[in-house]
C-alpha positions in Angstrom: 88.4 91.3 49.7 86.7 94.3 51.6 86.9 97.4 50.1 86.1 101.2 50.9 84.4 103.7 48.8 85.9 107.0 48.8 83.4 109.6 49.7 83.5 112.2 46.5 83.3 115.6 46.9 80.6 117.1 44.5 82.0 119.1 41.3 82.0 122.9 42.5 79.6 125.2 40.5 81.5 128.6 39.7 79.0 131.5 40.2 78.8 134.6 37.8 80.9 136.8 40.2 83.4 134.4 40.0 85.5 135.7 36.9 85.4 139.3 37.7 86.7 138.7 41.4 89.2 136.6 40.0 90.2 139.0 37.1 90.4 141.3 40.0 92.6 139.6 42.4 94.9 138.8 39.3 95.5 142.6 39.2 96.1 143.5 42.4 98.5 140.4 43.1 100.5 141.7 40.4 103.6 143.7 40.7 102.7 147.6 41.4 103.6 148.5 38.2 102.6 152.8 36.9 98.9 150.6 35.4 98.5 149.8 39.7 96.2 153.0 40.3 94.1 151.8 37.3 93.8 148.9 38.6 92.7 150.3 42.4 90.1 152.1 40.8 89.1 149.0 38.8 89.1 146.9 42.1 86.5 149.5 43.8 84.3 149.9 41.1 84.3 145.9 40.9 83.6 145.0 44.6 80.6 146.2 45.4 78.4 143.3 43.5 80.9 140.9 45.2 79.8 139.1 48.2 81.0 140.4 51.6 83.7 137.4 51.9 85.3 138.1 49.0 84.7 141.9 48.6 85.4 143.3 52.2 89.0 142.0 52.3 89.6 143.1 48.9 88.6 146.6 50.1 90.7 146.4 53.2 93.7 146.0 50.4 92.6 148.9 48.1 92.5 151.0 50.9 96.1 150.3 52.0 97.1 150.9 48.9 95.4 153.6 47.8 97.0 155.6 51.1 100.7 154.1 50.5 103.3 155.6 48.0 103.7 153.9 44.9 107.3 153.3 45.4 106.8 152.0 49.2 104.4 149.4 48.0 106.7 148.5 45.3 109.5 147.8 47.9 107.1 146.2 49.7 106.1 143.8 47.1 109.6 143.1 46.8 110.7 142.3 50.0 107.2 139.9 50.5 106.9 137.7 47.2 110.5 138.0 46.1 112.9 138.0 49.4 110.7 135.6 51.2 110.5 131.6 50.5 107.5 131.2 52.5 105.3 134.1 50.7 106.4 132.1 47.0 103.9 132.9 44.8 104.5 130.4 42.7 101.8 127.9 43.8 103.6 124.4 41.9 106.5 125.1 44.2 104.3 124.1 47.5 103.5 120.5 46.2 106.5 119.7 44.3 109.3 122.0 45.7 112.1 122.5 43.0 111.7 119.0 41.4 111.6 117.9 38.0 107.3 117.0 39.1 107.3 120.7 39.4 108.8 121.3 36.1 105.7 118.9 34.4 103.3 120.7 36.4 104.4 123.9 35.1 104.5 122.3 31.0 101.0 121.2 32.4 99.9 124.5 32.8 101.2 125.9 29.8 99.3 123.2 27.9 96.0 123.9 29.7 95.9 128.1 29.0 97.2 126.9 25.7 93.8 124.5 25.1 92.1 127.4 25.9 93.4 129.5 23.5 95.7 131.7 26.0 99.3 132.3 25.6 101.1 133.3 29.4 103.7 136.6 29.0 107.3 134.7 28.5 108.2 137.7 31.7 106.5 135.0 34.0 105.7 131.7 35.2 102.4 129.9 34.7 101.9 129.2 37.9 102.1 133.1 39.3 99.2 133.1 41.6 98.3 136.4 39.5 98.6 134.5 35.9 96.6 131.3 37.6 93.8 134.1 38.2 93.7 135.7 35.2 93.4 132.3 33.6 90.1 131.6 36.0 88.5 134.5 35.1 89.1 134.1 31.3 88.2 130.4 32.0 86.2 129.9 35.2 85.3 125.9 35.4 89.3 125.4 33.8 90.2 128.1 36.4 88.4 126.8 39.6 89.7 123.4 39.1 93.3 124.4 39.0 92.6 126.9 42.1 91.5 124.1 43.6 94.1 122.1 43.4 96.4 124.1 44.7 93.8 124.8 47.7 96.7 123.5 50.2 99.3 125.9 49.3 97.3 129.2 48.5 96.1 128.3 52.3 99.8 128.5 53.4 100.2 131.3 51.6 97.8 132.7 53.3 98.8 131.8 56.4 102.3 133.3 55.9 101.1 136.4 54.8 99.2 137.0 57.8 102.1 136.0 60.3 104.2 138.9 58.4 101.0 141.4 58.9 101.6 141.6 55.0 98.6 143.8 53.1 98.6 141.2 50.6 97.0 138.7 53.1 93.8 140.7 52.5 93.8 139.3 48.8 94.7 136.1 49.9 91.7 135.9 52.1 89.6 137.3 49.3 90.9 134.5 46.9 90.3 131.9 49.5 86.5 133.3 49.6 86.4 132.2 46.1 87.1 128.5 46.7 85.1 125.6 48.6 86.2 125.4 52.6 89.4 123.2 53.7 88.1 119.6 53.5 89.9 117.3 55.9 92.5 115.9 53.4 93.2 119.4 52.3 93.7 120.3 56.5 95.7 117.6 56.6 98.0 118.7 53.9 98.1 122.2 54.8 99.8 120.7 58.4 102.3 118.6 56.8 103.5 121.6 54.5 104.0 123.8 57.3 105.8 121.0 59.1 107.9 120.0 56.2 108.1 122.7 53.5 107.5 121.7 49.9 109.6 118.5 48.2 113.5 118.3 48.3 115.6 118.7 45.3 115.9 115.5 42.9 117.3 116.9 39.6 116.5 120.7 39.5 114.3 122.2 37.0 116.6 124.1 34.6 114.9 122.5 31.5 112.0 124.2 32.6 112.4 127.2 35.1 114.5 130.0 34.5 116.9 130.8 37.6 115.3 134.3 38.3 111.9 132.3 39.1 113.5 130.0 41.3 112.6 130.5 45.0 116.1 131.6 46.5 116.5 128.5 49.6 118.0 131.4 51.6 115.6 133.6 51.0 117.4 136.6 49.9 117.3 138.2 46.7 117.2 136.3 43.5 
């Protein structure tokens, strides 16, 4: 029987920058709570030993939200993460929709900040974008793998963020800096996301998910 070797891609090497860009990003992807202007001031002190990819895009953010009203960019936070399926968040929901395989990804999660001695806020999901980076910076070879593996759908993300003009796209682009370049697999799945959207439902996931973190299918309010 002939057989093919897959060709391995070597283990990614986080770099010292890594956790403090991460810890970063976690902030700023947050909701624009009254801490936000600490956080804007953290984010500026912070970039300047980051490397241009990651810090320039980071500073494009800062600076729109340094000039708009706290309450706009509240609305606007809103109205992108929370009225909009495509710009989820949530980064289990792009492989496994609202399935119960999201529901073990997310007790998954839980278990790994748990085995590293980390307890997520009961307020909000483990797999927040914001709570995944907190985790990598707190943990950055733990943090880098599960960033990682989620490359395909922070990419859409990404992706959908830009089409809206959405400040936040700047973050994303930072976060992407962070990670190794699309491999051809990871192109490949990136296409058949934004073809097909994430899984169908199969069982739902109220064991597991709260109906206020459920992405609303018609992408109103939830």
């Amino acid at each position: 029987m002939r057989t093919t070797k897959r060709k391995l891609r070597p283990a990614a090497r986080t770099e010292p920058w890594h956790p403090y860009a991460w810890q970063v990003q976690s902030l700023l992807l947050g909701y624009p709570d009254a801490d936000f202007a600490g956080h804007l001031d953290l984010a500026r002190r912070a970039a300047p030993a980051l490397p241009g990819p990651v810090r320039d895009p980071l500073l494009a953010f800062t600076a729109h939200a340094g000039r708009t009203p706290a309450e706009d960019l509240a609305v606007a936070y809103v109205a992108t993460f929370d009225h909009r399926k495509r710009c989820c968040p949530y980064l289990t929901y792009y492989a496994h929709g609202d399935t119960r395989k999201r529901g073990i990804a997310l007790l998954r999660l839980k278990q790994a900040y748990a085995a590293a001695g980390l307890r997520p806020v009961e307020d909000e999901l483990p797999d927040h974008l914001a709570v995944v980076l907190e985790f990598a910076g707190v943990d950055p070879p733990a943090g880098h793998r599960l960033l990682t593996a989620h490359r395909a759908g922070l990419e859409l993300l990404r992706l959908a963020l830009r089409a809206e003009d959405s400040p936040w796209a700047h973050l994303l682009q930072s976060v992407s800096a962070t990670l190794p370049p699309l491999g051809g697999d990871e192109e490949e799945a990136v296409a058949r996301l934004a073809a097909e959207g994430p899984p169908g439902e199969e069982v739902g996931l109220a064991p597991y998910t709260p109906p206020q973190f459920m992405p609303d299918p018609a992408g109103g309010p939830r």
